[in-house]
C-alpha positions as CSV (number, residue, x, y, z in Angstrom):
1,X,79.6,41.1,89.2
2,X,76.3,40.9,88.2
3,X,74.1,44.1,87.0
4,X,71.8,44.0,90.8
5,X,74.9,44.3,92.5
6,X,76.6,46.8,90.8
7,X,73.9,49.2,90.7
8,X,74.0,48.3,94.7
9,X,77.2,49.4,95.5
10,X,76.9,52.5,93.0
11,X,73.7,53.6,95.6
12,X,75.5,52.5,98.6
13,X,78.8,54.4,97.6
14,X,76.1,58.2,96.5
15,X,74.7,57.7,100.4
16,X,78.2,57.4,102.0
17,X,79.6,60.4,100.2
18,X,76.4,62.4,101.0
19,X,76.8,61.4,104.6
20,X,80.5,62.8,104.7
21,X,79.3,66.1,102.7
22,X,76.1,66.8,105.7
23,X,78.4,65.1,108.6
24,X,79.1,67.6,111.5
25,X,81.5,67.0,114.7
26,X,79.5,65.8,117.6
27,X,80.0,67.9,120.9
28,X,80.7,64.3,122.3
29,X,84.0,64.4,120.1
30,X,85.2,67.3,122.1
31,X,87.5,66.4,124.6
32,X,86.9,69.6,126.7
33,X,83.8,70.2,128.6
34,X,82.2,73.2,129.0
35,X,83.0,73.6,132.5
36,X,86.5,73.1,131.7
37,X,86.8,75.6,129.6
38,X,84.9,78.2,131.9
39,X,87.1,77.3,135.0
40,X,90.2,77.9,133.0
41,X,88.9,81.4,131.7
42,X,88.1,82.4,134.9
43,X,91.2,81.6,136.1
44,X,92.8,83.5,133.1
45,X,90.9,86.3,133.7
46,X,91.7,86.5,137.9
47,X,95.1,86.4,136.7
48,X,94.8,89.7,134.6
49,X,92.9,91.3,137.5
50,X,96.2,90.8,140.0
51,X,98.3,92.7,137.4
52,X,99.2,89.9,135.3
53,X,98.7,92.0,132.1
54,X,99.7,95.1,130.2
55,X,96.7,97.5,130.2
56,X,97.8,98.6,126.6
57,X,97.9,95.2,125.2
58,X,95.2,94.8,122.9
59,X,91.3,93.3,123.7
60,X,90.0,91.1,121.5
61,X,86.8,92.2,119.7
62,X,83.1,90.7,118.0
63,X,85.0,90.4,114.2
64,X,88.2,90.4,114.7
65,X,90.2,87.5,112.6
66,X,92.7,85.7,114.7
67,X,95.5,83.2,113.2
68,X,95.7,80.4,116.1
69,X,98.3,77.7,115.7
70,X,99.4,75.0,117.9
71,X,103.4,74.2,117.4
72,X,104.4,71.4,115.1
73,X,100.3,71.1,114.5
74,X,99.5,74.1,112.4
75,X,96.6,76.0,112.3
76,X,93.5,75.6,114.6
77,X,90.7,77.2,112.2
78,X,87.6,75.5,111.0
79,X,86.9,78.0,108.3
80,X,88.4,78.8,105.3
81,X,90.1,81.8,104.5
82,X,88.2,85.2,105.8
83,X,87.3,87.4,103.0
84,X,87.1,91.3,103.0
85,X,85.3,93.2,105.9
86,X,81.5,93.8,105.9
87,X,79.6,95.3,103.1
88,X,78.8,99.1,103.8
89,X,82.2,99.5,105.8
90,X,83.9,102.9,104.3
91,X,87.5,102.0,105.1
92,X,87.1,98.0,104.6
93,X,87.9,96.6,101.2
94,X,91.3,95.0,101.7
95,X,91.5,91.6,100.6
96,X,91.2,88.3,102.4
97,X,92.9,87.2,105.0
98,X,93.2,83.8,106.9
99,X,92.3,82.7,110.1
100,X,89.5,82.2,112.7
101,X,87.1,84.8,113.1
102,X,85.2,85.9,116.2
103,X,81.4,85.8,115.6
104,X,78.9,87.9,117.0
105,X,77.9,85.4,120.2
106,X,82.0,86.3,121.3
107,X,82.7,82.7,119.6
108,X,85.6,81.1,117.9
109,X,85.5,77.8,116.3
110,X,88.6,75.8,116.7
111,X,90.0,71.8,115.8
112,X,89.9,69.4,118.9
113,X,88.2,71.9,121.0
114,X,85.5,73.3,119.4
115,X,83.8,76.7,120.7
116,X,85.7,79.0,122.8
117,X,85.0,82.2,124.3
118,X,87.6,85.1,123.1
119,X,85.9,88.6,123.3
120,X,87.3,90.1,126.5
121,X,90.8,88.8,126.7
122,X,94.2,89.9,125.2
123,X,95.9,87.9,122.8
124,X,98.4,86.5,125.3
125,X,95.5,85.7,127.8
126,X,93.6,83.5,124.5
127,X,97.5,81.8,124.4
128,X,97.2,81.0,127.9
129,X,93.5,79.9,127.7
130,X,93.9,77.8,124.7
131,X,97.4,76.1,125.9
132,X,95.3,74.9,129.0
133,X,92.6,73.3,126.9
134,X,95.0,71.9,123.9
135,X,97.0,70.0,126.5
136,X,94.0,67.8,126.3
137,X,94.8,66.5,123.0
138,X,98.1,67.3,122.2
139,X,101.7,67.0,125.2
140,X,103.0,70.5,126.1
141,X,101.4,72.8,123.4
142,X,103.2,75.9,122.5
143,X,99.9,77.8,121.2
144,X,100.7,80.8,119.3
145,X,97.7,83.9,118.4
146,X,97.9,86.8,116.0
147,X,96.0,89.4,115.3
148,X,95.0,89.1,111.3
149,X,92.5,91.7,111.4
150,X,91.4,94.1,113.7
151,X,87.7,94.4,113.0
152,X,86.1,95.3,115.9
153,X,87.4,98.8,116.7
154,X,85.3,101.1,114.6
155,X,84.2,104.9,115.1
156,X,82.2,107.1,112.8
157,X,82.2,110.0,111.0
158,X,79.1,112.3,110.4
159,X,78.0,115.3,108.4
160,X,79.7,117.6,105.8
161,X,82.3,115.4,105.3
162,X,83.1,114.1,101.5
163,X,83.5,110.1,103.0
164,X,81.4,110.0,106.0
165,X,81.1,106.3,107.3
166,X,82.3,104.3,109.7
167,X,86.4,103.3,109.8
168,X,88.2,100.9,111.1
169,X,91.3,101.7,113.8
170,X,93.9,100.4,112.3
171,X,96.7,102.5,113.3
172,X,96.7,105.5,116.1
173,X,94.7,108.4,114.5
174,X,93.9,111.9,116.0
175,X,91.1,114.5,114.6
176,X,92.6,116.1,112.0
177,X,94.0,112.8,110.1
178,X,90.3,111.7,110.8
179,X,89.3,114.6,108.5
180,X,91.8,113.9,106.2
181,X,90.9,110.0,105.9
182,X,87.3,111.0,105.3
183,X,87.9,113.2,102.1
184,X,88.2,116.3,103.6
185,X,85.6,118.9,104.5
186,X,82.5,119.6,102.2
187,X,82.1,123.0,101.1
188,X,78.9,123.3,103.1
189,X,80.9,122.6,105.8
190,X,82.5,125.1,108.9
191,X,85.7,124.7,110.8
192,X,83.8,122.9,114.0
193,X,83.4,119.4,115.0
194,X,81.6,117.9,118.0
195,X,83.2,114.7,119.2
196,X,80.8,112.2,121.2
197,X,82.6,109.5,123.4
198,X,80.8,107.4,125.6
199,X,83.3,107.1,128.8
200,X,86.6,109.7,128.5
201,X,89.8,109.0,129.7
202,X,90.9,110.3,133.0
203,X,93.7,112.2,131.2
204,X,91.8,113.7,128.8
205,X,88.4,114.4,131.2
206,X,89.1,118.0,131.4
207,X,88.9,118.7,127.6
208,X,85.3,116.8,127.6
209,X,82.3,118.6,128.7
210,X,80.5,115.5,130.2
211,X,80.8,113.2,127.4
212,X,81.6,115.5,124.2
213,X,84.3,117.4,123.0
214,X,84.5,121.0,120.7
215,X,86.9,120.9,118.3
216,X,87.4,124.0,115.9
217,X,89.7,123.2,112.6
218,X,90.6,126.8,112.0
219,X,92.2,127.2,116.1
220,X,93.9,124.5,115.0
221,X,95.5,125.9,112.4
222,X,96.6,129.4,114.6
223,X,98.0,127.2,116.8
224,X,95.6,127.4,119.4
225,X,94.2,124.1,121.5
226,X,96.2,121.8,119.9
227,X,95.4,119.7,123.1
228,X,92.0,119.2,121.6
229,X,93.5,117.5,118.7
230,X,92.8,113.8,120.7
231,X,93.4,110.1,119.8
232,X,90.4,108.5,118.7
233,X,89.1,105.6,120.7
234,X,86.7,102.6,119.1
235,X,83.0,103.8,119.5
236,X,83.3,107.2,118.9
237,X,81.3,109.2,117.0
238,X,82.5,112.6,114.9
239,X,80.0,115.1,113.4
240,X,81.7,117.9,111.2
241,X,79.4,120.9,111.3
């Protein structure tokens, strides 16, 4: 081979490699339209309404890293592995973990499929969403989804606290483990705290005045309105006076 053609096929082979390192998945490689795919969420989502679902099942979130895997196929994800939670998050430094995560537009970003809509359904609604739309590429598809990380239900703690910052709900947690988690009081700080929650529960509407609750440490401690000792729920806010 002479010297002109080498150097030829050494060009041609740089341009084909950086094609394949800049190539990106056309949406006319997608098998599902768009309209598919919002007929068979709103079909998912009339189901729930008729009492298909448990209330208490959990809502997927904006940040939340789901594991999606398609039986005998493996796992669905375009991304590599998820690392630790976002920078400036108090309770948020455990390490990585795999899976899809849902972006800020509600998005996740699967093979064969590409971008689907999860914010707003349970995880066995997504199962039942994505089963309908990976029947178009693969026969019968037992679709499986896990939670890998809950990071979308946050609240936040304020004022003389020794950790104030926002946590992550990771597990049930009431008032006084809320205190505990943050560090503890300050020395600045008195036995009251004001808890602000957007919409109260039914059940716990009488312990609210309009949309904030008194809690004193040191009743607590006598034994007195222990029923003010509440479940926190994602968005709330806690100020320790």
């Amino acid at each position: 081979m002479s010297r002109n053609k080498i150097f030829l096929f050494v060009i041609t082979i740089i341009m084909l490699c950086g094609t394949s390192a800049m190539a990106a998945q056309s949406t006319a490689d997608v098998p599902v339209t768009q309209e598919m795919k919002d007929s068979a969420r709103q079909k998912i989502v009339s189901q729930a309404k008729t009492g298909g679902n448990k209330a208490e099942e959990y809502v997927i979130g904006h940040g939340d890293v789901l594991s999606v895997q398609v039986y005998g196929e493996g796992d669905m994800s375009t991304e590599s592995p998820a690392g630790s939670r976002e920078a400036g998050v108090t309770d948020g430094l455990r390490g990585g973990v795999g899976g899809v995560t849902v972006r800020i537009d509600g998005l996740i970003s699967l093979k064969h499929i590409g971008d689907v809509d999860a914010v707003g359904l349970t995880l066995t609604q997504l199962a039942d969403y994505l089963k309908v739309l990976f029947a178009t590429v693969y026969d019968d598809p037992v679709v499986t989804v896990v939670l890998g990380q809950s990071n979308s239900k946050r609240y936040t703690v304020m004022g003389k606290v020794a950790q104030p910052g926002v946590y992550f709900i990771d597990y049930p947690i009431n008032l006084v483990q809320v205190i505990a988690r943050s560090g503890g009081f300050t020395e600045w700080a008195n036995s009251e705290m004001t808890l602000v929650r957007n919409n109260p529960d039914e059940k716990d509407k009488g312990l609210f005045n309009g949309n904030t609750l008194k809690f004193d440490y040191d009743n607590f401690l006598a034994g007195k309105k222990l029923e003010k000792n509440v479940l926190v729920q994602a968005g709330d806010i806690i100020i320790v006076h």
